[in-house]
PASEBA-1860 file (N, C-alpha, C; in nm, 3 decimals):
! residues 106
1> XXXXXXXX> 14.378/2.371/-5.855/14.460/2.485/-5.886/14.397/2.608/-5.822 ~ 14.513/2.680/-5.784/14.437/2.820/-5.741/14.507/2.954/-5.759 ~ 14.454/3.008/-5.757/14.546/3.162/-5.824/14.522/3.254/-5.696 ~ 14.656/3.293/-5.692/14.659/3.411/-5.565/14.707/3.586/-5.703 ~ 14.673/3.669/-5.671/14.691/3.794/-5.730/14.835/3.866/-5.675 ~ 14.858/3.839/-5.560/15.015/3.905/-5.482/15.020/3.809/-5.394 ~ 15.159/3.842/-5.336/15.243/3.771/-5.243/15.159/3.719/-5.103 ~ 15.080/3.818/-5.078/14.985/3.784/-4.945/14.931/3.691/-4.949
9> XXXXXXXX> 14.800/3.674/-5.027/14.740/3.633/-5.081/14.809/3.441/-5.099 ~ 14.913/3.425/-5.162/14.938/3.373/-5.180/15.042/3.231/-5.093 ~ 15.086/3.364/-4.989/15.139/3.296/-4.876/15.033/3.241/-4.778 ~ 14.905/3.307/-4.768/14.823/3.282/-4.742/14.726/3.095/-4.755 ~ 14.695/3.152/-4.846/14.689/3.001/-4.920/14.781/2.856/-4.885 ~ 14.898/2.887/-4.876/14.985/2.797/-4.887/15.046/2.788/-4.722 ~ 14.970/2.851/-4.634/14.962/2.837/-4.531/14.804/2.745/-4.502 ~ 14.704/2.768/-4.555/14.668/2.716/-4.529/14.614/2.516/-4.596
17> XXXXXXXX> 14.678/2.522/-4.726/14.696/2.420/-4.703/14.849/2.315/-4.803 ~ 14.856/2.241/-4.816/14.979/2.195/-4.905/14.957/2.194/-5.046 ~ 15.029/2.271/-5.134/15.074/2.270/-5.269/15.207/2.189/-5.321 ~ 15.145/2.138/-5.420/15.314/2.115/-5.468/15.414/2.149/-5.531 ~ 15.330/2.237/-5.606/15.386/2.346/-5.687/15.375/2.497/-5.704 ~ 15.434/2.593/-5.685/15.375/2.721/-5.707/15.487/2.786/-5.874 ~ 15.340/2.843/-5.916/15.444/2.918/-6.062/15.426/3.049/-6.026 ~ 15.519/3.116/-6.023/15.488/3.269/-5.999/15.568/3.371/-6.057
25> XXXXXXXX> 15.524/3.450/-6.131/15.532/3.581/-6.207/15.613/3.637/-6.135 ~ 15.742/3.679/-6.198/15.878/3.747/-6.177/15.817/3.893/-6.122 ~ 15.703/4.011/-6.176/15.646/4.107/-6.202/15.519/4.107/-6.099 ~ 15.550/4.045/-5.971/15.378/4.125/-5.915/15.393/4.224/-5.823 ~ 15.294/4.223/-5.831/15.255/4.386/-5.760/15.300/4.422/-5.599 ~ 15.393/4.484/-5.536/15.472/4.480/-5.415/15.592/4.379/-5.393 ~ 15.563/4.271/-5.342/15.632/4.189/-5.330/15.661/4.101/-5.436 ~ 15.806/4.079/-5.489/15.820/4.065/-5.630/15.812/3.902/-5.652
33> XXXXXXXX> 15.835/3.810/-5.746/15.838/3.697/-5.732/15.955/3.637/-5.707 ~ 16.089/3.642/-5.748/16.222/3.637/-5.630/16.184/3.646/-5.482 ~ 16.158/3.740/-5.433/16.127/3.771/-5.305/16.003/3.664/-5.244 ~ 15.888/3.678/-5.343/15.819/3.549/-5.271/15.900/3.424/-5.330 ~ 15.973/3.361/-5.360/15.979/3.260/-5.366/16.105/3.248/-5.266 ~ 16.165/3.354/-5.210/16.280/3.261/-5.114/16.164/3.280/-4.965 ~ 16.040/3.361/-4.970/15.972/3.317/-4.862/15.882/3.208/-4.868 ~ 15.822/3.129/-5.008/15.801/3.048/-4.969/15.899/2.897/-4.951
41> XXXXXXXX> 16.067/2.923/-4.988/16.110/2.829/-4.948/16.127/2.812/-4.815 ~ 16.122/2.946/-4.771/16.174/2.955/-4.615/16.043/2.867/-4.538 ~ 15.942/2.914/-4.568/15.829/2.869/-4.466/15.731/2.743/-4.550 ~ 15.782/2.714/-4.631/15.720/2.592/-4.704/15.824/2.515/-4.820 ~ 15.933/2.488/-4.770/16.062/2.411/-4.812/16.003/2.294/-4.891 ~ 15.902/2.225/-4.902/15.852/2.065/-4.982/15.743/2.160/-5.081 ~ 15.757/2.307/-5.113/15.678/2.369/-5.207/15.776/2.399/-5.318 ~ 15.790/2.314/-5.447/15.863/2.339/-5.596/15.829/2.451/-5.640
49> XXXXXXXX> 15.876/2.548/-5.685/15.868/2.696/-5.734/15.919/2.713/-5.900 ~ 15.863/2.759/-5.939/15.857/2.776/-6.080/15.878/2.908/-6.084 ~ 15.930/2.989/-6.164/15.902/3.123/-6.209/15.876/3.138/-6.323 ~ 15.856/3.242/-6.393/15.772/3.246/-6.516/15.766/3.411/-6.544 ~ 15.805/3.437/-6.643/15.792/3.587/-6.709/15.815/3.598/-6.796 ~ 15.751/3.743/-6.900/15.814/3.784/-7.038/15.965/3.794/-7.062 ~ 16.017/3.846/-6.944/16.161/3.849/-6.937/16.224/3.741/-6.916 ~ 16.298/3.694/-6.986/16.378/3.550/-6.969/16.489/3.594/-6.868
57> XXXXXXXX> 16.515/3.457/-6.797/16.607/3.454/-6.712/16.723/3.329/-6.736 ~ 16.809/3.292/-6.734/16.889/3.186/-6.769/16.898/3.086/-6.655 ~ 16.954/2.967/-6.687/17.023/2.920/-6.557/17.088/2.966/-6.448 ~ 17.190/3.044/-6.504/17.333/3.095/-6.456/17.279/3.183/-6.336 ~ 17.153/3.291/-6.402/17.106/3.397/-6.339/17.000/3.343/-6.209 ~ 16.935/3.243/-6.220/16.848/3.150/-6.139/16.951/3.105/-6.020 ~ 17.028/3.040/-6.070/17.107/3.012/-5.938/17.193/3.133/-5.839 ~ 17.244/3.235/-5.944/17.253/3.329/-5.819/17.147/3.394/-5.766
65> XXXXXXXX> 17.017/3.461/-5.853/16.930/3.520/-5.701/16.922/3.386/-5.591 ~ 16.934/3.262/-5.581/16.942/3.190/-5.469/16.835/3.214/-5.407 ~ 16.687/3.179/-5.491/16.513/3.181/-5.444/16.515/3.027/-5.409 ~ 16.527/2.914/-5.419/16.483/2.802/-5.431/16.398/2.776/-5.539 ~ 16.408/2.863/-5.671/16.352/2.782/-5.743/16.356/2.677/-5.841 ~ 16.311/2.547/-5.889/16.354/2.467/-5.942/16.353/2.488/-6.147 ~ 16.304/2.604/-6.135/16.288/2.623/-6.254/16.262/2.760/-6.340 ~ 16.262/2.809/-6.445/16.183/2.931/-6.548/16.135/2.862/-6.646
73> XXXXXXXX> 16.024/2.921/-6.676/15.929/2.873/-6.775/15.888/3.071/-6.842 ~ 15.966/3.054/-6.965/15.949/3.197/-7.025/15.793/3.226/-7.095 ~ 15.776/3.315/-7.100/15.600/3.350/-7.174/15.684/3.431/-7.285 ~ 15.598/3.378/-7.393/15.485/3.272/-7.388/15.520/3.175/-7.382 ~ 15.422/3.084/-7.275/15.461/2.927/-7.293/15.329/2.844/-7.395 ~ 15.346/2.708/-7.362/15.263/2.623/-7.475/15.228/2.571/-7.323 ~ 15.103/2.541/-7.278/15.060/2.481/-7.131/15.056/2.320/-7.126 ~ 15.094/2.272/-7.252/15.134/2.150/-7.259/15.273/2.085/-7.191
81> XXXXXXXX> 15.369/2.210/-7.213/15.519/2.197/-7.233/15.531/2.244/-7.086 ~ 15.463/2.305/-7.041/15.415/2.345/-6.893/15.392/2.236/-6.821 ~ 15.341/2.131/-6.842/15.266/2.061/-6.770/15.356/1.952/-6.766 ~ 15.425/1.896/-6.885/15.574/1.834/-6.884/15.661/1.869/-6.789 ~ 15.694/1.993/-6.856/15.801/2.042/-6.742/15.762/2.042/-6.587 ~ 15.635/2.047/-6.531/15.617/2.040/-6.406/15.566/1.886/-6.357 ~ 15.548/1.786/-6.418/15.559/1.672/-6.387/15.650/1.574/-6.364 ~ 15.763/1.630/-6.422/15.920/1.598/-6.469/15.963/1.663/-6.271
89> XXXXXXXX> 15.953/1.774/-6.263/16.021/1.836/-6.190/15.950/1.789/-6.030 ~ 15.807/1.768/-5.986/15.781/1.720/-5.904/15.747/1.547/-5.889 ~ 15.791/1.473/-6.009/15.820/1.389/-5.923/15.997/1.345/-5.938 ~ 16.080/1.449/-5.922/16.214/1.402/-5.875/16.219/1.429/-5.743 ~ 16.290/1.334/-5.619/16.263/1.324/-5.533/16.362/1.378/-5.444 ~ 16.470/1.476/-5.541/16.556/1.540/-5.482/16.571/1.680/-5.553 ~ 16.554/1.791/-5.514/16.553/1.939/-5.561/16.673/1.937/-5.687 ~ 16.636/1.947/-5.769/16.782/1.939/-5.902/16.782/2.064/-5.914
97> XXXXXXXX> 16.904/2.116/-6.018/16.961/2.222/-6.041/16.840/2.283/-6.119 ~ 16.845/2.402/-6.122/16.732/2.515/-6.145/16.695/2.481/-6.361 ~ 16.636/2.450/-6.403/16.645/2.440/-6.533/16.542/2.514/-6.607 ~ 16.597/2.585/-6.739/16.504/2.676/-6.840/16.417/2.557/-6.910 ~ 16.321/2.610/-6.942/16.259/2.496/-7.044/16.287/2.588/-7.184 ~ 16.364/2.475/-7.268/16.409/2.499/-7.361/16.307/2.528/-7.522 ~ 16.365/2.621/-7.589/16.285/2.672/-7.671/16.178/2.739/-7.702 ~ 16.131/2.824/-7.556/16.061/2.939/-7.531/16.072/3.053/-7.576
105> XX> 15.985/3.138/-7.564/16.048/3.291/-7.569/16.152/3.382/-7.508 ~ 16.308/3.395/-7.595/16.407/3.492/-7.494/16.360/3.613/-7.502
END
């Protein structure tokens, strides 16, 4: 696991080597997490994207910003229910519809 602080940083990383997952904070600093996540679909398409914030986001709302991400995971989460939900989601072997994990914080 590795933690990038902003978007640079983080594209960075994932340039230099393969992830399979990135979770990233709706709220960082410059470049927002919408914004990095339709750049890392653009330049790393086999990278699953998670988002994650205090602010809940729905399904409905996930599929129109149109980031590639496969998922929201609201804070607070339980890192158990985290770890479900992201084992579930990378090994399906075809990008599914964007899904909330249910019974989080709205």
């Amino acid at each position: 696991m590795e933690v990038a602080t902003n978007a640079d940083s983080a594209l960075s990383m994932l340039d230099a080597q393969d992830f399979d997952a990135a979770i990233i904070d709706l709220m960082l600093p410059g470049t927002n997490g919408i914004q990095l996540a339709r750049l890392i679909r653009d330049r790393h398409p086999r990278t699953r994207i998670v988002l994650t914030s205090a602010y809940h986001l729905s399904e409905r709302q996930l599929m129109r910003v149109d980031c590639g991400v496969v998922g929201f995971v609201p804070k607070p989460f339980d890192l158990s229910e985290l770890a479900r939900f992201l084992r579930g989601k990378l090994s399906a072997e075809e990008p599914q519809r964007p899904f909330v994990v249910p019974g989080a914080a709205a």
